[in-house]
Biopython code that builds the backbone (N, CA, C, O; Angstrom):
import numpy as np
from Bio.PDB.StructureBuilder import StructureBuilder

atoms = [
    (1, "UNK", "N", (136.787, 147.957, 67.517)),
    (1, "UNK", "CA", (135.921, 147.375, 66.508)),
    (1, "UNK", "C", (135.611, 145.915, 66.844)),
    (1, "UNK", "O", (134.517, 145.408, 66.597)),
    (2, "UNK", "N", (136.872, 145.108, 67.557)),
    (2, "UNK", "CA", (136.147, 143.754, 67.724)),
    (2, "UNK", "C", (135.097, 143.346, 68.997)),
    (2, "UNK", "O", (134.483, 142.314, 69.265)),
    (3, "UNK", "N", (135.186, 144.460, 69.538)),
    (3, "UNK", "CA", (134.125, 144.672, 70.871)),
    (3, "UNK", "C", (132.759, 144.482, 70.271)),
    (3, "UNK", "O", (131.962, 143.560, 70.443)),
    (4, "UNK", "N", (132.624, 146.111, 69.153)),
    (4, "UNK", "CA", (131.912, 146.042, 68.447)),
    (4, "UNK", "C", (130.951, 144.722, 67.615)),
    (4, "UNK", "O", (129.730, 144.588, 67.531)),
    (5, "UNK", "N", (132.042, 143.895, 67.093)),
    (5, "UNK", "CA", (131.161, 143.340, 66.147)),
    (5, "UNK", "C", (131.146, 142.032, 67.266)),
    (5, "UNK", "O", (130.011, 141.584, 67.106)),
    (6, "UNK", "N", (131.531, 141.544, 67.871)),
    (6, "UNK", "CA", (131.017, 140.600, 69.373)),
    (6, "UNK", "C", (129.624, 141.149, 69.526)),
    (6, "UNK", "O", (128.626, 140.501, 69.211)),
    (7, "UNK", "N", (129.598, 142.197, 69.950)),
    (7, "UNK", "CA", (128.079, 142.855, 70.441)),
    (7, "UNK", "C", (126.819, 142.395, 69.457)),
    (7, "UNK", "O", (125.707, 142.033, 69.840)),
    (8, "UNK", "N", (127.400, 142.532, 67.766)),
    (8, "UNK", "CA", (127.039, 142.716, 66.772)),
    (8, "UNK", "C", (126.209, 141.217, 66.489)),
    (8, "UNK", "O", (125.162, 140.838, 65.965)),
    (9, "UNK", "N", (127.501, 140.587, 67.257)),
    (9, "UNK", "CA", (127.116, 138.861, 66.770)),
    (9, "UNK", "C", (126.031, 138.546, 67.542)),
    (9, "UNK", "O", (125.189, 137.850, 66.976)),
    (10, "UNK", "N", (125.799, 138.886, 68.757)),
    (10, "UNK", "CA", (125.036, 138.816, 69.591)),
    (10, "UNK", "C", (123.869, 138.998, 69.580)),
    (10, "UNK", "O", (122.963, 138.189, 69.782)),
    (11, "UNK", "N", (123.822, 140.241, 69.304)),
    (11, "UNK", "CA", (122.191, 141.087, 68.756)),
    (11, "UNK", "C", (121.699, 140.255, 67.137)),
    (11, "UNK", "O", (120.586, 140.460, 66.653)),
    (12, "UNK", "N", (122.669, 139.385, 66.510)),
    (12, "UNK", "CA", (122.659, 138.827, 64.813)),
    (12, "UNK", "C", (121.586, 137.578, 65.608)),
    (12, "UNK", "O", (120.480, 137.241, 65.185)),
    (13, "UNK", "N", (122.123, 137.161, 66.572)),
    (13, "UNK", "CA", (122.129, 135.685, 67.264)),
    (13, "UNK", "C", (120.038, 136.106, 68.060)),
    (13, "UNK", "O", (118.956, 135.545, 68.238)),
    (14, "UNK", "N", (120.582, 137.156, 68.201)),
    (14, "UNK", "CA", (118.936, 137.565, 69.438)),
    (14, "UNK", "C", (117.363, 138.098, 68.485)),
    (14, "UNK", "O", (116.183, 138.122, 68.836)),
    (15, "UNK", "N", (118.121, 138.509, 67.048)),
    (15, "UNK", "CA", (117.706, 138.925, 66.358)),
    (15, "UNK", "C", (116.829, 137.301, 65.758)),
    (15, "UNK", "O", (115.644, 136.994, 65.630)),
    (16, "UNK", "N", (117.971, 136.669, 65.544)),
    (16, "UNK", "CA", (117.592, 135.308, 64.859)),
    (16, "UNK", "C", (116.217, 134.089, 66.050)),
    (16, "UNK", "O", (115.160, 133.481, 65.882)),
    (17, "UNK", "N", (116.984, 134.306, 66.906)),
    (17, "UNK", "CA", (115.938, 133.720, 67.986)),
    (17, "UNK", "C", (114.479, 134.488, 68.030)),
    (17, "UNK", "O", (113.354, 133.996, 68.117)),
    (18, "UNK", "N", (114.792, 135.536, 67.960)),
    (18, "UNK", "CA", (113.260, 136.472, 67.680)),
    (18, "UNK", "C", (112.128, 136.296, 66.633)),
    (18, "UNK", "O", (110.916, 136.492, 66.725)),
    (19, "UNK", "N", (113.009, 135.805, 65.470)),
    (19, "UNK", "CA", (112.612, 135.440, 64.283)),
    (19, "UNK", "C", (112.024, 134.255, 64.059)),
    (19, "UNK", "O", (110.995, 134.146, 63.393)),
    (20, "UNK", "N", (112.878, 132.908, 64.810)),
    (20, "UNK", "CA", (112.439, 131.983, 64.751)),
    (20, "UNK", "C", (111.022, 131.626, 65.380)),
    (20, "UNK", "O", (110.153, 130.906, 64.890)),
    (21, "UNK", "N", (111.011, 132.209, 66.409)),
    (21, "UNK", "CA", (109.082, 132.399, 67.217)),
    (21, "UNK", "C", (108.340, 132.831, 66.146)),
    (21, "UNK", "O", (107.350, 132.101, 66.099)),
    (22, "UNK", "N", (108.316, 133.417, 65.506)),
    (22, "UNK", "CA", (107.636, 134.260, 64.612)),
    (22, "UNK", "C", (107.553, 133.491, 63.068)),
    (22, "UNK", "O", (106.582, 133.663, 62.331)),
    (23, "UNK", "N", (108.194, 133.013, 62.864)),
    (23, "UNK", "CA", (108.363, 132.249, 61.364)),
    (23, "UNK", "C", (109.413, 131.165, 61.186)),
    (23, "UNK", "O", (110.617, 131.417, 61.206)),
    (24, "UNK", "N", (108.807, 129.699, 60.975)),
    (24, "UNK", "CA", (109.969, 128.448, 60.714)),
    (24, "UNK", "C", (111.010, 128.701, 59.683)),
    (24, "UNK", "O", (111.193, 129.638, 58.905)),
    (25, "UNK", "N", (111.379, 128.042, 59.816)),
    (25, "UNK", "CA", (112.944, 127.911, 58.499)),
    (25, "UNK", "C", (112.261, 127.903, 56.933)),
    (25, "UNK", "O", (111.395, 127.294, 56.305)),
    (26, "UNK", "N", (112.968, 128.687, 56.795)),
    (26, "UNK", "CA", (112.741, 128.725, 55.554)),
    (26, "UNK", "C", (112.499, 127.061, 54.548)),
    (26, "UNK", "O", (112.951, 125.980, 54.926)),
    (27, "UNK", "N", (111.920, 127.218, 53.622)),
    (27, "UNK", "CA", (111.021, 125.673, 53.032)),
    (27, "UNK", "C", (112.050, 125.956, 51.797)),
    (27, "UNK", "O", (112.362, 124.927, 51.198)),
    (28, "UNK", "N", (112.550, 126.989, 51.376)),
    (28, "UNK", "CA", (113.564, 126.629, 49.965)),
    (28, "UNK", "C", (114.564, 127.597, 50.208)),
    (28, "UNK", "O", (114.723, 128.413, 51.116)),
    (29, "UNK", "N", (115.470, 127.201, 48.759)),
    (29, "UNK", "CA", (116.799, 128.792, 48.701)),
    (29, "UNK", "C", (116.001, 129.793, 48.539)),
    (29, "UNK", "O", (116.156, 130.873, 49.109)),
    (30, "UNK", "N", (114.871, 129.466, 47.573)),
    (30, "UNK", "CA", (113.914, 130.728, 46.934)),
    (30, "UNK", "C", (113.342, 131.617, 47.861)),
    (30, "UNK", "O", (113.345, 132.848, 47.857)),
    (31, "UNK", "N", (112.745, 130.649, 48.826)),
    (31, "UNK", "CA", (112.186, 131.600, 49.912)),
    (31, "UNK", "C", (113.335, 132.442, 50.743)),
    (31, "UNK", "O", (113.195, 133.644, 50.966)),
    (32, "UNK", "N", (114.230, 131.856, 51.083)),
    (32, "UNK", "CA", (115.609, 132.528, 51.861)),
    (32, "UNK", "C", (115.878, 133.589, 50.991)),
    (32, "UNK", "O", (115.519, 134.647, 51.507)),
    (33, "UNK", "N", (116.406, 133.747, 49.785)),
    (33, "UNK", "CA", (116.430, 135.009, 48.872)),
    (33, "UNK", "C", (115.497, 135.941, 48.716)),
    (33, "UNK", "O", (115.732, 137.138, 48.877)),
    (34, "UNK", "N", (114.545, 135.544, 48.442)),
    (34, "UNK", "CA", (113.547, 136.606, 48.668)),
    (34, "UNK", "C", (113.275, 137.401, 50.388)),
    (34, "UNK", "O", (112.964, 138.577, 50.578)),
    (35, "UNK", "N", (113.514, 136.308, 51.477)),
    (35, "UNK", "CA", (113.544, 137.147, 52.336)),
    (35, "UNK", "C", (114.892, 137.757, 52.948)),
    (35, "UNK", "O", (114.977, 138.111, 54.123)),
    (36, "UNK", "N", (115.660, 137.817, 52.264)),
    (36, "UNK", "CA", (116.997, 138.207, 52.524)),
    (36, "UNK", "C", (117.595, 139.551, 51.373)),
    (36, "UNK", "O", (118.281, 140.541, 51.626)),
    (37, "UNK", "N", (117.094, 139.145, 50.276)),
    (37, "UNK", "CA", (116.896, 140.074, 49.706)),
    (37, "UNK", "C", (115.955, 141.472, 49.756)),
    (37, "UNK", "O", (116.299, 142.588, 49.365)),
    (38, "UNK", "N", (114.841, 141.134, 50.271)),
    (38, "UNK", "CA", (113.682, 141.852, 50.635)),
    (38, "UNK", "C", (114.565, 142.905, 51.974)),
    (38, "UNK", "O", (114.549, 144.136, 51.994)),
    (39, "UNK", "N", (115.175, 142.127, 52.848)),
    (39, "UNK", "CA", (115.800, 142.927, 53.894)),
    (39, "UNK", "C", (117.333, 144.005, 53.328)),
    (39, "UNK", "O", (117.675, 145.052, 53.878)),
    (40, "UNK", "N", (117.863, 143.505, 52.400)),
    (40, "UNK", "CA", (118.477, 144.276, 52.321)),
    (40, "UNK", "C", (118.732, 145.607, 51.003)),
    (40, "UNK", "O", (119.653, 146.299, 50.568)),
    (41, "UNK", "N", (117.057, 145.354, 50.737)),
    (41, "UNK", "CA", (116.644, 146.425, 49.540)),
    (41, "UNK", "C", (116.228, 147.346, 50.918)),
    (41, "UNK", "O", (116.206, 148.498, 50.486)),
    (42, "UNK", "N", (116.029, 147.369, 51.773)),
    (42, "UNK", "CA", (115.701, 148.185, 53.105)),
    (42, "UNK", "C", (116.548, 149.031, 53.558)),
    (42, "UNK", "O", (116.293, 150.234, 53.501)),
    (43, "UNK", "N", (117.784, 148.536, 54.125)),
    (43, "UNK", "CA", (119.485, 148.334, 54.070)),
    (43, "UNK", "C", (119.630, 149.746, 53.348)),
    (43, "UNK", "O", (120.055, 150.853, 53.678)),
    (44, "UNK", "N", (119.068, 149.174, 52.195)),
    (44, "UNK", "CA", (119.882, 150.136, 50.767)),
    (44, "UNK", "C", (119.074, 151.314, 51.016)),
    (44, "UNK", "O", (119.543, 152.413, 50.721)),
    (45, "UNK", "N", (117.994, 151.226, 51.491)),
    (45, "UNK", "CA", (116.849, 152.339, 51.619)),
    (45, "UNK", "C", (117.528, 153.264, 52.478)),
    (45, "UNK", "O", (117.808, 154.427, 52.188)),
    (46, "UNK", "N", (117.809, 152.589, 53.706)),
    (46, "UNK", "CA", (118.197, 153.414, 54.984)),
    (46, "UNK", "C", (119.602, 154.491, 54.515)),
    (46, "UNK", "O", (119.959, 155.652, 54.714)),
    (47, "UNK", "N", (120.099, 153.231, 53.762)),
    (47, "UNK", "CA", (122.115, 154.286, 53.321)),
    (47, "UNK", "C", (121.536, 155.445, 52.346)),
    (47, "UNK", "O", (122.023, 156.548, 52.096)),
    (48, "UNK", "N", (120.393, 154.870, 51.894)),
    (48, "UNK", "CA", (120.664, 156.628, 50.438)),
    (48, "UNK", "C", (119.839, 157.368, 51.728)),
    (48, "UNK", "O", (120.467, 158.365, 52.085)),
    (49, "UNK", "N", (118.687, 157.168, 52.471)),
    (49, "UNK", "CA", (118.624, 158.233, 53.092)),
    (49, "UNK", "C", (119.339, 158.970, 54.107)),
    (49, "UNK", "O", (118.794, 159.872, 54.743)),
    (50, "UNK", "N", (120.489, 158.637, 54.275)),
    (50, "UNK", "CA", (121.995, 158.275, 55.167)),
    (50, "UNK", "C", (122.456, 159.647, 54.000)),
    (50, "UNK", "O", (122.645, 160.786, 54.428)),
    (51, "UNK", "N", (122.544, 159.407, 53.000)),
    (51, "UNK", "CA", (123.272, 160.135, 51.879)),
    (51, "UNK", "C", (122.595, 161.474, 51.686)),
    (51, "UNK", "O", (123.316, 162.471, 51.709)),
    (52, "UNK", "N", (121.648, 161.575, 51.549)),
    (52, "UNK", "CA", (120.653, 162.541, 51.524)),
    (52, "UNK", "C", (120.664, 163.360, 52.514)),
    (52, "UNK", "O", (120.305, 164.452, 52.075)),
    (53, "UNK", "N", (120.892, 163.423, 53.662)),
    (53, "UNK", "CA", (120.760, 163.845, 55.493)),
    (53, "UNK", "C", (122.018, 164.068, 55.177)),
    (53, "UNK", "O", (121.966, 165.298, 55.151)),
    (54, "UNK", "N", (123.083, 163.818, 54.922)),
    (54, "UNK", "CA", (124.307, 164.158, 55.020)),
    (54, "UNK", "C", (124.411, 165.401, 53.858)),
    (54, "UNK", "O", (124.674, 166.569, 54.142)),
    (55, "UNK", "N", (124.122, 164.842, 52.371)),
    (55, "UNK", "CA", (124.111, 166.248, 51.624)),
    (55, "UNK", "C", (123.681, 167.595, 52.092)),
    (55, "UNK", "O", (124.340, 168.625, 52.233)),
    (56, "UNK", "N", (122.377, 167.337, 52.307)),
    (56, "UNK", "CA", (121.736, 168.376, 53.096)),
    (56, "UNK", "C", (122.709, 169.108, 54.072)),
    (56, "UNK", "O", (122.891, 170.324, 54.140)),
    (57, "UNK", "N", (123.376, 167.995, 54.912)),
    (57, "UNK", "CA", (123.993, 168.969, 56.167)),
    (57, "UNK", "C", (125.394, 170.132, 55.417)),
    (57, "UNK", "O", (125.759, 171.292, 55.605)),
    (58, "UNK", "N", (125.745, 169.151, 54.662)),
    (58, "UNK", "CA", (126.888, 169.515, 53.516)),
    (58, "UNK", "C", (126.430, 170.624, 53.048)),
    (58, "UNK", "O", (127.327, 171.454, 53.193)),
    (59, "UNK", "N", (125.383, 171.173, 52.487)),
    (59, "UNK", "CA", (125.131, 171.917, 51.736)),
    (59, "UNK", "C", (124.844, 173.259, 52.967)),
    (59, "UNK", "O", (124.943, 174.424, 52.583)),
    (60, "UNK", "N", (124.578, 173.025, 54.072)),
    (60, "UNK", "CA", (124.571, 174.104, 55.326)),
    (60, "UNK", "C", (126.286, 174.552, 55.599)),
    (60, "UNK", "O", (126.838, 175.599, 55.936)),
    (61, "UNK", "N", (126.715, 173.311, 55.296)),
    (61, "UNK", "CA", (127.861, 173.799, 56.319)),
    (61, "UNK", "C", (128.745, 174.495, 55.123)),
    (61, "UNK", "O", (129.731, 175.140, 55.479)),
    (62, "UNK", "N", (128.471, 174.409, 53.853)),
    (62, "UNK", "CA", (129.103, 175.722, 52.759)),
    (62, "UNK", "C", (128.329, 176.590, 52.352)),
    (62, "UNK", "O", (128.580, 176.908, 51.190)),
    (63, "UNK", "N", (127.265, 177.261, 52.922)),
    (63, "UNK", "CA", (127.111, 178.120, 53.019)),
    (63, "UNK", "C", (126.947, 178.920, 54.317)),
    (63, "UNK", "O", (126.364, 180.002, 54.397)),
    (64, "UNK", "N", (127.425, 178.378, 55.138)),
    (64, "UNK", "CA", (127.520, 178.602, 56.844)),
    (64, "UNK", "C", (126.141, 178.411, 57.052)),
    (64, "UNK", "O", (125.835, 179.499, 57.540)),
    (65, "UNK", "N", (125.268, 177.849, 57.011)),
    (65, "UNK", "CA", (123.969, 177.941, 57.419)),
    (65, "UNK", "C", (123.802, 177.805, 59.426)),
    (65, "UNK", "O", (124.516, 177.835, 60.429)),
    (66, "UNK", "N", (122.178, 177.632, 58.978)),
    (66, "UNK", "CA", (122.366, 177.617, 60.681)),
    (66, "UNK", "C", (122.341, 176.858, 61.663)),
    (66, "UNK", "O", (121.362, 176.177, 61.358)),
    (67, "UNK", "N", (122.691, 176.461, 62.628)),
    (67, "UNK", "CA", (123.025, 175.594, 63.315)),
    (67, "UNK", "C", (121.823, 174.670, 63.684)),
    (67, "UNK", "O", (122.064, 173.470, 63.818)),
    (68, "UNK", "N", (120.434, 175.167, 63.874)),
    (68, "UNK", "CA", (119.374, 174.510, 64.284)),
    (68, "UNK", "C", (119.184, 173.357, 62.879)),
    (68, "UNK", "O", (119.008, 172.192, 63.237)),
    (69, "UNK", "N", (119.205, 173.556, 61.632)),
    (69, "UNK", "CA", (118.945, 172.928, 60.401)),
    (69, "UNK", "C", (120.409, 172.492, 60.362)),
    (69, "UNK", "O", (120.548, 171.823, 59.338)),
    (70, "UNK", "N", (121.324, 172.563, 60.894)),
    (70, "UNK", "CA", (122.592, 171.781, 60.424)),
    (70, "UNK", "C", (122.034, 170.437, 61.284)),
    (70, "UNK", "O", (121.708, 169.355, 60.796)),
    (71, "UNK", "N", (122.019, 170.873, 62.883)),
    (71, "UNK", "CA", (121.611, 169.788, 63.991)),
    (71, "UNK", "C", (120.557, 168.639, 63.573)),
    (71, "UNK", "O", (120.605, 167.458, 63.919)),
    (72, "UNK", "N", (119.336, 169.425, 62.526)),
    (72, "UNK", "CA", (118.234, 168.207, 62.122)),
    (72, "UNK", "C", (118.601, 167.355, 61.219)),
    (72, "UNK", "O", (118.072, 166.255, 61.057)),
    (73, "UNK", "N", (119.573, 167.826, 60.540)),
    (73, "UNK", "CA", (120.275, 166.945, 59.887)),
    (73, "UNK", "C", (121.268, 165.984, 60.255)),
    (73, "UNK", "O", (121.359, 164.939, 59.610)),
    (74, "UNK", "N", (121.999, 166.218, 61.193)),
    (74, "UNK", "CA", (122.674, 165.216, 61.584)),
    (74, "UNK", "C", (122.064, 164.276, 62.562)),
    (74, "UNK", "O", (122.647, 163.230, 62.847)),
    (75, "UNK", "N", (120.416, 164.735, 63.323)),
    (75, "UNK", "CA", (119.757, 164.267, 63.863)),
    (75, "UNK", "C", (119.398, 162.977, 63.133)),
    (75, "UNK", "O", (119.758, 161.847, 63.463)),
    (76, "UNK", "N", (118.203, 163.501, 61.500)),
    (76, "UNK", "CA", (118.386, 162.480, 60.734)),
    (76, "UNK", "C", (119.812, 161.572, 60.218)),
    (76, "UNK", "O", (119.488, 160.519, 59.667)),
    (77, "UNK", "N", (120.478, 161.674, 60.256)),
    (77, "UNK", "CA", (121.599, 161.310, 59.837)),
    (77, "UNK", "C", (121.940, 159.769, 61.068)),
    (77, "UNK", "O", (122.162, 158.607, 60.727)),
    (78, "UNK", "N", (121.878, 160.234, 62.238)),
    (78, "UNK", "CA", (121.811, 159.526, 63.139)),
    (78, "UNK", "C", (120.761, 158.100, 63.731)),
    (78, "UNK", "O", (120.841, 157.078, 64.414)),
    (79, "UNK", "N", (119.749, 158.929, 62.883)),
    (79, "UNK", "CA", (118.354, 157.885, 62.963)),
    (79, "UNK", "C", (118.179, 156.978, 62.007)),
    (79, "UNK", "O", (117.541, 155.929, 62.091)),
    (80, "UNK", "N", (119.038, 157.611, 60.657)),
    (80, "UNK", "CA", (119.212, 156.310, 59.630)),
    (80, "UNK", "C", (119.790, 155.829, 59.951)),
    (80, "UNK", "O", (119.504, 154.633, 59.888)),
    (81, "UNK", "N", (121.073, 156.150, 60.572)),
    (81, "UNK", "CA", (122.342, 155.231, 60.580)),
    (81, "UNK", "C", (121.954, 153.872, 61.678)),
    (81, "UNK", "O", (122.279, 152.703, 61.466)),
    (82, "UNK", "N", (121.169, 154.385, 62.896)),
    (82, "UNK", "CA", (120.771, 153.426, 63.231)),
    (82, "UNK", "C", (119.649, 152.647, 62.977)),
    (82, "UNK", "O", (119.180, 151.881, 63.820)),
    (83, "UNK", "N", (119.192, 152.800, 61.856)),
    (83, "UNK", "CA", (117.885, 152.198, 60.759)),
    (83, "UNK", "C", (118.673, 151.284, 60.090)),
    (83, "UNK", "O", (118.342, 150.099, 60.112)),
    (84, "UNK", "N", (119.729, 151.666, 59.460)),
    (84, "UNK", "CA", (120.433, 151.164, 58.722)),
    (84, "UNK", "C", (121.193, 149.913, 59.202)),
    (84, "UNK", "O", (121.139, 148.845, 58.591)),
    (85, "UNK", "N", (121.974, 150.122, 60.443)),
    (85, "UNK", "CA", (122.166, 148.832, 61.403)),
    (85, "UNK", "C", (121.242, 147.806, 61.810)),
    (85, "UNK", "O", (121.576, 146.624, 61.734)),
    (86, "UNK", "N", (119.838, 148.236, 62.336)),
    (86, "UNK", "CA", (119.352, 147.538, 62.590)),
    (86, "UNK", "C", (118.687, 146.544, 61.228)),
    (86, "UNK", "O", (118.158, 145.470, 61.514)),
    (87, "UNK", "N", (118.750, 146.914, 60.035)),
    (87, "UNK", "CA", (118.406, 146.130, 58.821)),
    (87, "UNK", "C", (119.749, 145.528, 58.516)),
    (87, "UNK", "O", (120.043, 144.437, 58.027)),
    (88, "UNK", "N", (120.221, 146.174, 58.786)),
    (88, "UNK", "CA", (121.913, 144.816, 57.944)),
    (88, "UNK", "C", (122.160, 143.819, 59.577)),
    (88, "UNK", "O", (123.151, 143.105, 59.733)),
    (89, "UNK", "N", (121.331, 143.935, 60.382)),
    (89, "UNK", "CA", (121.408, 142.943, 62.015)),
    (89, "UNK", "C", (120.118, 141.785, 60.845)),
    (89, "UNK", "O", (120.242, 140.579, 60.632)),
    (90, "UNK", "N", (119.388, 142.398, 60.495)),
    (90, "UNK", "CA", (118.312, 141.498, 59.986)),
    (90, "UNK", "C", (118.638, 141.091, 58.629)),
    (90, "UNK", "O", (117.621, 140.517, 58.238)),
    (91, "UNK", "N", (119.336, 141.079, 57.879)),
    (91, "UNK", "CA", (120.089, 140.736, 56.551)),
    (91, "UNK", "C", (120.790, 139.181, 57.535)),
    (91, "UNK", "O", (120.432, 138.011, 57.397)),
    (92, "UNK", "N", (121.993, 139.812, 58.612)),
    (92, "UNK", "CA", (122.800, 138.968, 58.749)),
    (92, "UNK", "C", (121.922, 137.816, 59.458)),
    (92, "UNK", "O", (122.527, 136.745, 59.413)),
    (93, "UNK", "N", (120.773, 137.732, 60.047)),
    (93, "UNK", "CA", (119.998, 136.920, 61.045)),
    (93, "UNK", "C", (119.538, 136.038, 60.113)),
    (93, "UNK", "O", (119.486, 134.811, 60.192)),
    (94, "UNK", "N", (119.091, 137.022, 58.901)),
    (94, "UNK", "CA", (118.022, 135.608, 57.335)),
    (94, "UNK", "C", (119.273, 135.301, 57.213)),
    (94, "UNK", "O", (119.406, 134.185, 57.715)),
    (95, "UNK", "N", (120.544, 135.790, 56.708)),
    (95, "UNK", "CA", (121.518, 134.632, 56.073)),
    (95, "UNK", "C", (121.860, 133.555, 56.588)),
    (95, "UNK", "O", (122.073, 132.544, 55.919)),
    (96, "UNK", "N", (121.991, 133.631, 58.213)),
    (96, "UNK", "CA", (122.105, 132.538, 59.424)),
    (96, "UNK", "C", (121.115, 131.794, 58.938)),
    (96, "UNK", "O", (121.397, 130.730, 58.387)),
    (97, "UNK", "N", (119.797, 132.214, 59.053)),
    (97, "UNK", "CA", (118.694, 131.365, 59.437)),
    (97, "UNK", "C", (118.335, 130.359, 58.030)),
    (97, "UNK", "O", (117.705, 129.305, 58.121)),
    (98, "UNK", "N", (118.927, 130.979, 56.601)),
    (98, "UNK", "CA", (119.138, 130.171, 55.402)),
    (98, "UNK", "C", (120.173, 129.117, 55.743)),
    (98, "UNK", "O", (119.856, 127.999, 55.338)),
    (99, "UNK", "N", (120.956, 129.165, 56.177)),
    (99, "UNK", "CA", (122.193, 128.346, 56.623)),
    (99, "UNK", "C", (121.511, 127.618, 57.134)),
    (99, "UNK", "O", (121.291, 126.681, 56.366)),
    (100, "UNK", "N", (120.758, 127.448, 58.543)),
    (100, "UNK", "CA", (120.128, 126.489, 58.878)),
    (100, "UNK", "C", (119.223, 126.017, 58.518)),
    (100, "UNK", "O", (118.843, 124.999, 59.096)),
    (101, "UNK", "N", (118.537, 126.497, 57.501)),
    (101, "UNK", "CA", (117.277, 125.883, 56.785)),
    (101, "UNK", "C", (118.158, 125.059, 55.619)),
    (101, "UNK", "O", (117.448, 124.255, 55.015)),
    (102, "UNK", "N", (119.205, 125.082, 55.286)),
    (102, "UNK", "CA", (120.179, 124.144, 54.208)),
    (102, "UNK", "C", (120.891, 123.155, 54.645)),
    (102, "UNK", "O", (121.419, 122.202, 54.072)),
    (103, "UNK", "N", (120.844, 123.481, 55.694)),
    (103, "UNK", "CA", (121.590, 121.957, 56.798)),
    (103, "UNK", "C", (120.961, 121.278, 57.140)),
    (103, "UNK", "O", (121.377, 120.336, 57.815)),
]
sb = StructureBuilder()
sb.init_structure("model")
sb.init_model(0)
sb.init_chain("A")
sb.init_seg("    ")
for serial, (resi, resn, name, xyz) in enumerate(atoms, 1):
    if name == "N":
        sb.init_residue(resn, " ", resi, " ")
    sb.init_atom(name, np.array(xyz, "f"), 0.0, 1.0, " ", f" {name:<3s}", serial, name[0])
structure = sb.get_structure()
């Protein structure tokens, strides 16, 4: 896991440099919340459809269903999850980038 979140910091850090080309520091807290918030109503988007892809698979695998519709599900399952990472990489990049717009 601490491999992991090294990697994590990294891509937070590459994410943030990406950002900064694209849009200056934030001008208030207000603006930082709203765009930090805005990212992680996304976040939240990606986990219920995370939840949903998983019920679904749940609901195959008690009634033995079949393997091709178990697989699309964990397919989706897989594509949120990395939807879902890549929005909480962009949660953690605005909270950085509020930090430096407050300093």
């Amino acid at each position: 896991m601490k491999e992991l979140l090294k990697e994590v910091e990294l891509t937070v850090k590459s994410e943030l440099e990406r950002a900064n080309k694209v849009h200056p520091l934030f001008n208030s807290p207000h603006e930082a919340y709203a765009v930090i918030k805005k990212e992680a109503e996304e976040a939240e988007y990606e986990c219920a459809l995370i939840k949903d892809a998983l019920s679904q698979f749940w609901s195959y695998v008690k009634c033995d269903g079949g393997a091709p519709d178990m697989l699309d599900c964990l397919d989706q399952t897989k594509e949120k999850a990395m939807n879902l990472a890549a929005e909480a990489i962009q949660v953690a990049a605005m909270a950085q980038k509020a930090i430096d717009s407050m300093q």
